[in-house]
N, CA, C and O atoms as a DFTB+ gen file, in Angstrom:
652 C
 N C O
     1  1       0.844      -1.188       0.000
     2  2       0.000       0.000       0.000
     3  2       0.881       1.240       0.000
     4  3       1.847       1.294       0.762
     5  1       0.551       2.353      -0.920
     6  2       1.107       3.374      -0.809
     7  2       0.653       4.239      -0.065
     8  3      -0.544       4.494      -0.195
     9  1       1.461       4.998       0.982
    10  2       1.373       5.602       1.761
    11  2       1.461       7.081       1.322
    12  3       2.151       7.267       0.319
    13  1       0.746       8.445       2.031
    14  2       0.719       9.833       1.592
    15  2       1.946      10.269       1.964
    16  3       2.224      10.032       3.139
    17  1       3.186      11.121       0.995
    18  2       4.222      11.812       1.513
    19  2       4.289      12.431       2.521
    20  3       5.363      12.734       3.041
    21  1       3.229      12.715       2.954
    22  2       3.686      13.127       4.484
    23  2       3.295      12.354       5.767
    24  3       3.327      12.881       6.879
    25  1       2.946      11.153       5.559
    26  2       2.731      10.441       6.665
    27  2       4.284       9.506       6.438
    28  3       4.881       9.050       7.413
    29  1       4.796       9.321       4.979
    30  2       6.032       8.950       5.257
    31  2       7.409       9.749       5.029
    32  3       8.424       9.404       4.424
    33  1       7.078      11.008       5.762
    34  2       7.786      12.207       6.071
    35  2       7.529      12.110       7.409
    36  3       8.192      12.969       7.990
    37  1       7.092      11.677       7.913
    38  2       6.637      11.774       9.562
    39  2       7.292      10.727      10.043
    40  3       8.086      10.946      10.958
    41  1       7.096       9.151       9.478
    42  2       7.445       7.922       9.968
    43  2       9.030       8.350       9.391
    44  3       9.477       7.203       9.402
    45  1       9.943       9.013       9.001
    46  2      11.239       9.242       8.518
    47  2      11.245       9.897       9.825
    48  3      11.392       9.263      10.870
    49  1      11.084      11.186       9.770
    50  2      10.958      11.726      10.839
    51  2      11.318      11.227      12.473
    52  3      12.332      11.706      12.982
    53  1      10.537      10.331      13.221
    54  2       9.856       9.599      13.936
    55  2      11.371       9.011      13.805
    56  3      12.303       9.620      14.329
    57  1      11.582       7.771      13.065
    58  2      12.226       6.759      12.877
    59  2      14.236       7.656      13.169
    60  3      15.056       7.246      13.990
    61  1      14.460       8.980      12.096
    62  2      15.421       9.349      12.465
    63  2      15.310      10.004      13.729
    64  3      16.484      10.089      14.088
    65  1      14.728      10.424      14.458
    66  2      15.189      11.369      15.615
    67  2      15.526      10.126      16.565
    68  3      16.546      10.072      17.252
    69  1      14.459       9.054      16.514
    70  2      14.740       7.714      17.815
    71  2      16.468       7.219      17.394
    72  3      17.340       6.939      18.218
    73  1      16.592       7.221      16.087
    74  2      18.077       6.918      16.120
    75  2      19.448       7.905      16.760
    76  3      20.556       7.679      17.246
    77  1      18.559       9.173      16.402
    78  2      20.027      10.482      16.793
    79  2      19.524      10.457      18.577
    80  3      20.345      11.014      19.306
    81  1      18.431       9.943      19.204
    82  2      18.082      10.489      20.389
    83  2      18.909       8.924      21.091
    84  3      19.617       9.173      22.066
    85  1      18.858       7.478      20.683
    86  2      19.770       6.608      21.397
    87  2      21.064       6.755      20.800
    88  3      21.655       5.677      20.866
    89  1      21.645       7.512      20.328
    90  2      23.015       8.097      20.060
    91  2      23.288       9.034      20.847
    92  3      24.502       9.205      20.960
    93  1      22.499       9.885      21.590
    94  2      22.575      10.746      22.428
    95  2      22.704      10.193      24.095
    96  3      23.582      10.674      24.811
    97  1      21.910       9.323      24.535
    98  2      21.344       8.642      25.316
    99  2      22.718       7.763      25.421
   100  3      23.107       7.540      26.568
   101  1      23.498       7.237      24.330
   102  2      24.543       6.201      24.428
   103  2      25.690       7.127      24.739
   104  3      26.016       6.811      25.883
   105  1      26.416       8.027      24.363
   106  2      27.234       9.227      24.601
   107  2      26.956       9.868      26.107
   108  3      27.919      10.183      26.806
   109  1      25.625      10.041      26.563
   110  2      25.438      10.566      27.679
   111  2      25.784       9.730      28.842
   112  3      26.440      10.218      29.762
   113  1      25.320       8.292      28.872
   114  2      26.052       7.064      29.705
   115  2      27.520       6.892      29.329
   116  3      28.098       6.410      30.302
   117  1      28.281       7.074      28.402
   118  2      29.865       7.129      28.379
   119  2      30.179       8.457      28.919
   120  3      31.230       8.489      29.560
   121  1      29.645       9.369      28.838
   122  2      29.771      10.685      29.510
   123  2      30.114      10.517      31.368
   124  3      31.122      10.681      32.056
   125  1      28.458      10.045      31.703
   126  2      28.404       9.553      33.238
   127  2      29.635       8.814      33.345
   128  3      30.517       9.328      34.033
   129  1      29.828       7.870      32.877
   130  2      30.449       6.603      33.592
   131  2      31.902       7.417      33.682
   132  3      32.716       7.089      34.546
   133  1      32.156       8.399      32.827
   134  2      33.456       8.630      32.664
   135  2      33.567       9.958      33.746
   136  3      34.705      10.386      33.939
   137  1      32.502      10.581      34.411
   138  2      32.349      11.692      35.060
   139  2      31.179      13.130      34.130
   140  3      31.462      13.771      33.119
   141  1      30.305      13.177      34.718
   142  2      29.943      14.461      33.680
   143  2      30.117      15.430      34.002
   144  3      29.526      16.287      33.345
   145  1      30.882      15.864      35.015
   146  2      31.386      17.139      34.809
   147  2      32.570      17.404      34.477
   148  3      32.838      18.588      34.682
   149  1      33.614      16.653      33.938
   150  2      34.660      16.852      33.373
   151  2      34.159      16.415      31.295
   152  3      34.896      16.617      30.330
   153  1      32.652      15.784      31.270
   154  2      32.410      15.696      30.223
   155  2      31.500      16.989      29.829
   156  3      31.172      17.139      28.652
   157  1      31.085      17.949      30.861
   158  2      30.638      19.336      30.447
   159  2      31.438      19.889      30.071
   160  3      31.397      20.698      29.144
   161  1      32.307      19.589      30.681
   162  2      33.514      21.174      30.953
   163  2      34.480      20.810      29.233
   164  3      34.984      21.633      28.470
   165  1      34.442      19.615      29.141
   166  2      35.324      19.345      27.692
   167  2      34.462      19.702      26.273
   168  3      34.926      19.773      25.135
   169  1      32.849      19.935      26.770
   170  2      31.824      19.889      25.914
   171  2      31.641      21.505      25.569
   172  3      31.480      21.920      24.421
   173  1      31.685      22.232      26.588
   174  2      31.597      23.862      26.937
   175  2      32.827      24.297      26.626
   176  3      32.657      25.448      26.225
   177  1      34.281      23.962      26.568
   178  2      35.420      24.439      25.575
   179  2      35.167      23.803      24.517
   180  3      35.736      24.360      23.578
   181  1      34.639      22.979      24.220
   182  2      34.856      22.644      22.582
   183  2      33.666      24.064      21.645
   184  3      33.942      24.739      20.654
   185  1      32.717      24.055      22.271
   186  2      31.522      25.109      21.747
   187  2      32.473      26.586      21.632
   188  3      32.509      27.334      20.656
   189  1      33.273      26.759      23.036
   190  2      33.897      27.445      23.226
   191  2      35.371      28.106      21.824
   192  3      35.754      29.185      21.372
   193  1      35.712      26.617      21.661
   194  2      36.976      26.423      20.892
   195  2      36.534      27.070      19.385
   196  3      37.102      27.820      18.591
   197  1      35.084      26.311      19.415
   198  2      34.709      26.517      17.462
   199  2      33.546      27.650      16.894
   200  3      33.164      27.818      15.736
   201  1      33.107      28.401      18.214
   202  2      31.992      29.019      18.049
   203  2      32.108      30.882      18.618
   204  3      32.788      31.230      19.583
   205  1      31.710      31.342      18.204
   206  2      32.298      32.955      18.478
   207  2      30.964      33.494      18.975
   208  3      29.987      32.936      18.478
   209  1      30.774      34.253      19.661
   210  2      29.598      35.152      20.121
   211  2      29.229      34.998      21.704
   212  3      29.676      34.168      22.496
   213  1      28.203      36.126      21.950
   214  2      27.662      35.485      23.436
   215  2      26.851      34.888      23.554
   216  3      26.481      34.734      24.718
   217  1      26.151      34.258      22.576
   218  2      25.031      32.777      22.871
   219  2      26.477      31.865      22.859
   220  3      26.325      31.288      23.937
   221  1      27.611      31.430      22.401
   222  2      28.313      30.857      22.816
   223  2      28.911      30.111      23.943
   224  3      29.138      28.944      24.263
   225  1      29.141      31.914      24.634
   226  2      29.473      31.709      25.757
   227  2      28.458      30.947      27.047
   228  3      28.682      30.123      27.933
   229  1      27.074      31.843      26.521
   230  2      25.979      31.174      27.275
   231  2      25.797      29.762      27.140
   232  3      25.693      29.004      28.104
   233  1      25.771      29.512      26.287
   234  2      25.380      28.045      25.520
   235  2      26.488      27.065      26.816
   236  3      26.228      26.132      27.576
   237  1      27.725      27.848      26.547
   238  2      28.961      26.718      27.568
   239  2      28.838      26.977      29.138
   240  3      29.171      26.084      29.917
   241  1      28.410      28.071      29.548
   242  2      28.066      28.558      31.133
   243  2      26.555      27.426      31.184
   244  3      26.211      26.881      32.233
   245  1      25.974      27.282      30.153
   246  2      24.518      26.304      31.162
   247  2      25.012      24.837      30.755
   248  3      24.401      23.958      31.364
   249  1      25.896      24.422      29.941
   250  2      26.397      23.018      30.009
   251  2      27.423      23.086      31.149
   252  3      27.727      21.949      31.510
   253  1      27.933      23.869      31.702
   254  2      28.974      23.338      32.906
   255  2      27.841      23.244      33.930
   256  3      27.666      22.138      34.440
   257  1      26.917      24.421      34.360
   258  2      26.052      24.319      35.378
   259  2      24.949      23.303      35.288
   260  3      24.547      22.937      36.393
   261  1      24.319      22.717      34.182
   262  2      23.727      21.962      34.744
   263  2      24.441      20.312      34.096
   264  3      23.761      19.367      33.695
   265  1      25.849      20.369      34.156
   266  2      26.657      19.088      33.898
   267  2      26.675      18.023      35.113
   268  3      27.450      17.103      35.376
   269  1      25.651      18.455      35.674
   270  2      26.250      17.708      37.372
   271  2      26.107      15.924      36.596
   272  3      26.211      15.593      35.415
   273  1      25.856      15.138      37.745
   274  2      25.077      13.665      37.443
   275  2      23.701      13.130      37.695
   276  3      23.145      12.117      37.272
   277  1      23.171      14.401      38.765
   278  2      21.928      14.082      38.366
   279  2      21.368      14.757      37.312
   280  3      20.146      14.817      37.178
   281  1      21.994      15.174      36.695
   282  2      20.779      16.065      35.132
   283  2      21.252      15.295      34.216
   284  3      20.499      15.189      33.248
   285  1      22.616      14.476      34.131
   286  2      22.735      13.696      33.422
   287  2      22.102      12.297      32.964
   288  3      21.731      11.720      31.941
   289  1      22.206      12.104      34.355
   290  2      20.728      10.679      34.198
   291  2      19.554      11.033      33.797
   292  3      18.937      10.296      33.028
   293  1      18.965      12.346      34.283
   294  2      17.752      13.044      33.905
   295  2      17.539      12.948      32.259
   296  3      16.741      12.343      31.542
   297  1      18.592      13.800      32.033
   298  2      18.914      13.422      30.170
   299  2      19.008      11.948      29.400
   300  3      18.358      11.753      28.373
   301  1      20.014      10.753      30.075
   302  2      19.768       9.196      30.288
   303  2      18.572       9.116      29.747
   304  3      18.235       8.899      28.582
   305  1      17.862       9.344      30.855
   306  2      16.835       8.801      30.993
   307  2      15.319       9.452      29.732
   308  3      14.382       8.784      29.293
   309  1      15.600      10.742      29.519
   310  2      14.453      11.437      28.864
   311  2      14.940      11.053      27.846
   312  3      14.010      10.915      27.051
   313  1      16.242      10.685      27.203
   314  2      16.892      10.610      25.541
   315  2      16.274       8.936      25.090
   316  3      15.769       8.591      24.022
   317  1      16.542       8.098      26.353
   318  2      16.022       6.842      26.063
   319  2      14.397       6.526      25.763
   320  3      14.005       5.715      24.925
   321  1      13.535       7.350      26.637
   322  2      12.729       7.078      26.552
   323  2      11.546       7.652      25.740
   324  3      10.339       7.414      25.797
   325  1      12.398       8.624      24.838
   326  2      11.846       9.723      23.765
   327  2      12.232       8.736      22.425
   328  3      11.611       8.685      21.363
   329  1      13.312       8.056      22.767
   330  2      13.629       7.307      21.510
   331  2      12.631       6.052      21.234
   332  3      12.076       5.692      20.196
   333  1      12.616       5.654      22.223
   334  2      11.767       4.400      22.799
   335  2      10.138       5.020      21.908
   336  3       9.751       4.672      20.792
   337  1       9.745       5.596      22.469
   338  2       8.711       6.203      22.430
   339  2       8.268       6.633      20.601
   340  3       7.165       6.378      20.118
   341  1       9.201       7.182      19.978
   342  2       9.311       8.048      18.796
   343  2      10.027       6.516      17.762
   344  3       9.865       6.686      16.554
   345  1      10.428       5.754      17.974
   346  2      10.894       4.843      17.337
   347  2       8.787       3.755      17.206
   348  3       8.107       3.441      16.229
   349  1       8.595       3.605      18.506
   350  2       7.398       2.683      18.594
   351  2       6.564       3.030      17.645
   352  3       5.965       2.124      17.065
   353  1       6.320       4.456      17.252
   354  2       5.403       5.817      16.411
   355  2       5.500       5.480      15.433
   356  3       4.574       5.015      14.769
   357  1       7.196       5.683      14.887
   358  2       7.394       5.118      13.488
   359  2       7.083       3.919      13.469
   360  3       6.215       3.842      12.600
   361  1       7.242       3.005      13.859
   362  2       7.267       1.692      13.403
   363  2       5.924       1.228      13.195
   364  3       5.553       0.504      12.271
   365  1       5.090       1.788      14.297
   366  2       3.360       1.416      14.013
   367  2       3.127       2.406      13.072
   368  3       3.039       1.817      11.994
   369  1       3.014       3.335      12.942
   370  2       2.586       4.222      11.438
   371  2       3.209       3.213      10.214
   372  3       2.295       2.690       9.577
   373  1       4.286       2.910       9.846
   374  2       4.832       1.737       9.078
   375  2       4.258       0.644       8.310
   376  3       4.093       0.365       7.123
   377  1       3.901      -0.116      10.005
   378  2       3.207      -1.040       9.728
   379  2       1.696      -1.102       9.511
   380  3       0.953      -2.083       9.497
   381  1       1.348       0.606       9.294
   382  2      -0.337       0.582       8.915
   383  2      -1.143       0.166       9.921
   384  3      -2.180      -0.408       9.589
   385  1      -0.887       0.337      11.203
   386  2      -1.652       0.084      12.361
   387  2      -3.230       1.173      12.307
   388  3      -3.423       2.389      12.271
   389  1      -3.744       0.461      12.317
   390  2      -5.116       1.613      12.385
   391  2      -4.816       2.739      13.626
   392  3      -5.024       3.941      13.457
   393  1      -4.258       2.129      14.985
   394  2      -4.318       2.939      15.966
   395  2      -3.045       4.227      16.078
   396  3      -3.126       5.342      16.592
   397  1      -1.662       3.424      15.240
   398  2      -0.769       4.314      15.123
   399  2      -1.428       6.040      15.024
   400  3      -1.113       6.682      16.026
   401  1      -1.893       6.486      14.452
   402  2      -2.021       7.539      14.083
   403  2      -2.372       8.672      14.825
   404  3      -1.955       9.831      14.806
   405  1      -3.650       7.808      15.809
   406  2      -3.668       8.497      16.897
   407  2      -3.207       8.201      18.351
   408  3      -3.739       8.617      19.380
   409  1      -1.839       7.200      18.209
   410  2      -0.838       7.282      19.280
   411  2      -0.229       8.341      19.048
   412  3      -0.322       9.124      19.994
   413  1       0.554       8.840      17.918
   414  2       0.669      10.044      17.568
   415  2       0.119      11.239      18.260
   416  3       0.730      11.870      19.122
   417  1      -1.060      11.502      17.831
   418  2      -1.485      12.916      18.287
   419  2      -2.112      12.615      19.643
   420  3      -2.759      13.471      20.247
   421  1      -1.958      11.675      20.002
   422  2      -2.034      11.672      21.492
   423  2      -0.640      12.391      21.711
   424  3      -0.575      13.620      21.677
   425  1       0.115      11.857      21.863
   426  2       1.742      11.755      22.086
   427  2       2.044      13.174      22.065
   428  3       2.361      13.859      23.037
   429  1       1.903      13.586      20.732
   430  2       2.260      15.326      20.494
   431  2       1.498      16.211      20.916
   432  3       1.988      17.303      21.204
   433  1       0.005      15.968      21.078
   434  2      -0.935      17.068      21.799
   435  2      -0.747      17.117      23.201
   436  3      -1.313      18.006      23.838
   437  1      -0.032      16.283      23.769
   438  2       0.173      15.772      25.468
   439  2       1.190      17.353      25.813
   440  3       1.218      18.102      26.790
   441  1       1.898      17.359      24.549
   442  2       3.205      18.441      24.666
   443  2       2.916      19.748      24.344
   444  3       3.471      20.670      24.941
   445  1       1.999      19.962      23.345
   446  2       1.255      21.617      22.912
   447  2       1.421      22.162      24.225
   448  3       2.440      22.810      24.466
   449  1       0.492      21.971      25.162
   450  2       0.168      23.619      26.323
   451  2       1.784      23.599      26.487
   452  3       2.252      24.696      26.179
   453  1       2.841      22.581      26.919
   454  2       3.963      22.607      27.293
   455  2       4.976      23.845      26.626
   456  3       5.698      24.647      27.219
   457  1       4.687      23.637      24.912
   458  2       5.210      24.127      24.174
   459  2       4.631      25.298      24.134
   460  3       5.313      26.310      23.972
   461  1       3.427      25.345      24.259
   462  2       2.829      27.073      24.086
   463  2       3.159      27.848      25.483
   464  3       2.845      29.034      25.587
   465  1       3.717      27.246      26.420
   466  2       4.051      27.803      27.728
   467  2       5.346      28.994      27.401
   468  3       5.580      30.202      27.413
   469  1       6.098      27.344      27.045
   470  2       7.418      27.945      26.704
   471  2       7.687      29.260      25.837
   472  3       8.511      30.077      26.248
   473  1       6.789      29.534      24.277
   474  2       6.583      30.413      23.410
   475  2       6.343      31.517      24.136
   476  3       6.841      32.640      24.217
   477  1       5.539      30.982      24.602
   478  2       4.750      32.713      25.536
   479  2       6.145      33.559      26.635
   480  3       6.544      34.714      26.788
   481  1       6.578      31.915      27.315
   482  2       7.551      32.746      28.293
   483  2       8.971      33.090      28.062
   484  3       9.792      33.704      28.743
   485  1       9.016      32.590      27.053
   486  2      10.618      32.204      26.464
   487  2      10.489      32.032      25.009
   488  3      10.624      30.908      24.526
   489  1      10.247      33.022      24.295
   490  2       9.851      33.448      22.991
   491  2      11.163      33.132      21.750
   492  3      12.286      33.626      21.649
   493  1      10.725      32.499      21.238
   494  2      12.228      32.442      20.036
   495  2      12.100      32.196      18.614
   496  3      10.930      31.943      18.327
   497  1      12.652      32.185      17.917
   498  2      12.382      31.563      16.691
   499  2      11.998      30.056      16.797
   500  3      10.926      29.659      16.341
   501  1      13.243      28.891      17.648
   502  2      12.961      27.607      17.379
   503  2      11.975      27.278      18.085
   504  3      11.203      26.538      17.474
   505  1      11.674      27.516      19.120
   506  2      10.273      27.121      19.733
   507  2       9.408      27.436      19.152
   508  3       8.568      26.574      18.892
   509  1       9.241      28.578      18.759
   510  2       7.972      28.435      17.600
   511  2       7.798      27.653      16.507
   512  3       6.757      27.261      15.980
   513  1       9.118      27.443      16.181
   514  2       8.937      26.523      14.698
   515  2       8.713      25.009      14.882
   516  3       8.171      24.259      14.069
   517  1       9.392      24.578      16.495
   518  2       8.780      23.318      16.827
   519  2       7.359      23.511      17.040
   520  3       6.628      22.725      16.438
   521  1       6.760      24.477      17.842
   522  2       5.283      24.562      18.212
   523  2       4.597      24.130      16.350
   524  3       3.831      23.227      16.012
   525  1       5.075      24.887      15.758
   526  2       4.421      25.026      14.547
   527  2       4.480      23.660      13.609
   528  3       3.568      23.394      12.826
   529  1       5.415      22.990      13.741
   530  2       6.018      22.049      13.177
   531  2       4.976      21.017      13.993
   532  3       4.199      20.436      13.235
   533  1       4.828      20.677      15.497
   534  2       4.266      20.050      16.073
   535  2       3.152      19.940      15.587
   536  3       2.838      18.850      15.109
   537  1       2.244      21.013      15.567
   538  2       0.552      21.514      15.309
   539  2       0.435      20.990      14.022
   540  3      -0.484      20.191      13.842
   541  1       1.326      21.326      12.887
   542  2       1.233      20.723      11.674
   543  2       1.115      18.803      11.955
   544  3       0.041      18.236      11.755
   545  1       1.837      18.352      12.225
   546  2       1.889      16.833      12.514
   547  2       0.699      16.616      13.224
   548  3       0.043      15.674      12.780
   549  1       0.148      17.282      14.330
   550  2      -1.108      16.871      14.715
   551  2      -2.162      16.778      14.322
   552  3      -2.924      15.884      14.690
   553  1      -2.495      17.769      13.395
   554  2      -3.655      18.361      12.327
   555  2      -3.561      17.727      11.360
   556  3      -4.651      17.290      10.993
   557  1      -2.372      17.340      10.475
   558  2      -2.347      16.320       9.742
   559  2      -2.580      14.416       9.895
   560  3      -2.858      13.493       9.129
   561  1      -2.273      14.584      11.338
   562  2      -2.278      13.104      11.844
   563  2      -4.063      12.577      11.898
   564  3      -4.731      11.609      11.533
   565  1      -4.239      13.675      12.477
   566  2      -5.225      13.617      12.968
   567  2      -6.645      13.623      11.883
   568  3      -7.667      13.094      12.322
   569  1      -6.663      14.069      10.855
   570  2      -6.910      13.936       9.834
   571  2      -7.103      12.719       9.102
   572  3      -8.163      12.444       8.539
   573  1      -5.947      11.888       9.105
   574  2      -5.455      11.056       8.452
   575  2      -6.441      10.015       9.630
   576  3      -7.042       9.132       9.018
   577  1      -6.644       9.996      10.925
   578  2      -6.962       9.010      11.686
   579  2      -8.653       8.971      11.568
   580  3      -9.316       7.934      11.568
   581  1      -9.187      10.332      11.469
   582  2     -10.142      10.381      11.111
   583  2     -10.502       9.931       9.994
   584  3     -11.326       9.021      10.089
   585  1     -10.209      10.208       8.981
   586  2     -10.687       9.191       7.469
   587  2     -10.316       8.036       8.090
   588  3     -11.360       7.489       8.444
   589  1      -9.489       7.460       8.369
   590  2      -8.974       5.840       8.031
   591  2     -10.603       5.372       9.214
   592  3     -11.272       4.422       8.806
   593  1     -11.016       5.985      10.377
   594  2     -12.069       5.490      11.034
   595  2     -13.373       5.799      11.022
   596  3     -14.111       5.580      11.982
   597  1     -13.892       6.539       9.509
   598  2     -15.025       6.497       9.143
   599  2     -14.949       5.455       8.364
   600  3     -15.770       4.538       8.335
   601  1     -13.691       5.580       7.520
   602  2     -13.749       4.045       6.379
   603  2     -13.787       2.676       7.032
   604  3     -14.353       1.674       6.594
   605  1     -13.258       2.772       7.884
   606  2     -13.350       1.345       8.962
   607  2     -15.191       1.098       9.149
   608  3     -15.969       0.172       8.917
   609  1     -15.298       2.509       9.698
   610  2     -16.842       1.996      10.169
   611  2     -17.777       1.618       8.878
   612  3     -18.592       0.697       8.818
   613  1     -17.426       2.634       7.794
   614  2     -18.356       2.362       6.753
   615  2     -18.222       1.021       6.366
   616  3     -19.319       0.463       6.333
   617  1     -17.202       0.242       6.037
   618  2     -17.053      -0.898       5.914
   619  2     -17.501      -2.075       6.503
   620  3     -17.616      -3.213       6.049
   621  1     -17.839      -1.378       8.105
   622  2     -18.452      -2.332       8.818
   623  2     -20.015      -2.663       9.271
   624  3     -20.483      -3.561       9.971
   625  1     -20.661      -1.466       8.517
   626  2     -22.150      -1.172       8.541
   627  2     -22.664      -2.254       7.835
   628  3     -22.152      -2.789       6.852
   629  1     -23.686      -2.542       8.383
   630  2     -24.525      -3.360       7.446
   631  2     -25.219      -3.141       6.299
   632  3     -26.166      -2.373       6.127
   633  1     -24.552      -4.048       5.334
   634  2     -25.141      -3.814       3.571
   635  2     -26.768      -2.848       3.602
   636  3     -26.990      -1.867       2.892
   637  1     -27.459      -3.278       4.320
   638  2     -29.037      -2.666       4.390
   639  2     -29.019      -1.217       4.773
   640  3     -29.832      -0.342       4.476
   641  1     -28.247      -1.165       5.282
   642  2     -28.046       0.674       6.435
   643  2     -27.524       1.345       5.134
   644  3     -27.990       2.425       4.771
   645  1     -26.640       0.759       4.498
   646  2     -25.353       1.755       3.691
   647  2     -26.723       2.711       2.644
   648  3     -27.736       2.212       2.155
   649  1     -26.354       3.888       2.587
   650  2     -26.946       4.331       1.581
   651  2     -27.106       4.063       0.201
   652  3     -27.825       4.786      -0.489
């Protein structure tokens, strides 16, 4: 079955971030094990080493401060289970799961007020473009879940009812 370009723009989507997020998640446990605050502090001169400006500098002052080990597991733990999570998405959208679609916009609408918090209080370009980027995937998902479960039902009406 062929699938609409943007539902397999989504399952790409979905499928690459779970890979870059347990690449993150795997680096962050070699990080711990090795100390993370000598893996901030090597992380905050390197930004330091290749990057010029004062978001720079900022950027390397909040990786030393919050380099401790508990924000590191915190991270562990949110990178694994975003991957976990965003990998399961793709793979049921994939496999044409009727329900995939709206695991989805469950999943991403759970995060909207979160994200519209942030916009409002902490205003930027990328937060908006995730907010926006998000809302798009939901509205589209959601869409997509709706047809696929009128056609389900129509299919399942009885020959006599159908118009």
């Amino acid at each position: 079955m062929k699938r609409p370009l943007g539902l397999e723009a989504i399952i790409d989507y979905k499928l690459t971030k779970a890979a870059v997020e347990m690449v993150l998640g795997v680096l962050l446990v070699v990080g711990l094990v090795r100390g993370p605050e000598a893996m901030s502090a090597t992380f905050a001169q390197m930004i330091l080493d290749h990057a010029a400006g004062a978001w720079a500098l900022r950027v390397a002052t909040v990786i030393v401060l919050t380099g401790t080990s508990g924000h590191v597991k915190i991270a562990v733990a949110v990178a694994f289970g975003d991957a976990a999570l965003s990998a399961f998405e793709g793979l049921a959208l994939r496999a044409g799961r009727w329900w995939a679609p709206w695991l989805v916009v469950v999943a991403t609408g759970a995060l909207i007020p979160v994200e519209i918090w942030e916009v409002i209080h902490k205003p930027g370009p990328v937060r908006g473009a995730i907010l926006v980027v998000n809302w798009a995937i939901l509205i589209y998902l959601l869409r997509i879940a709706l047809r696929e479960h009128r056609e389900r039902v129509a299919r399942h009406v009885a020959p006599e009812y159908r118009p």
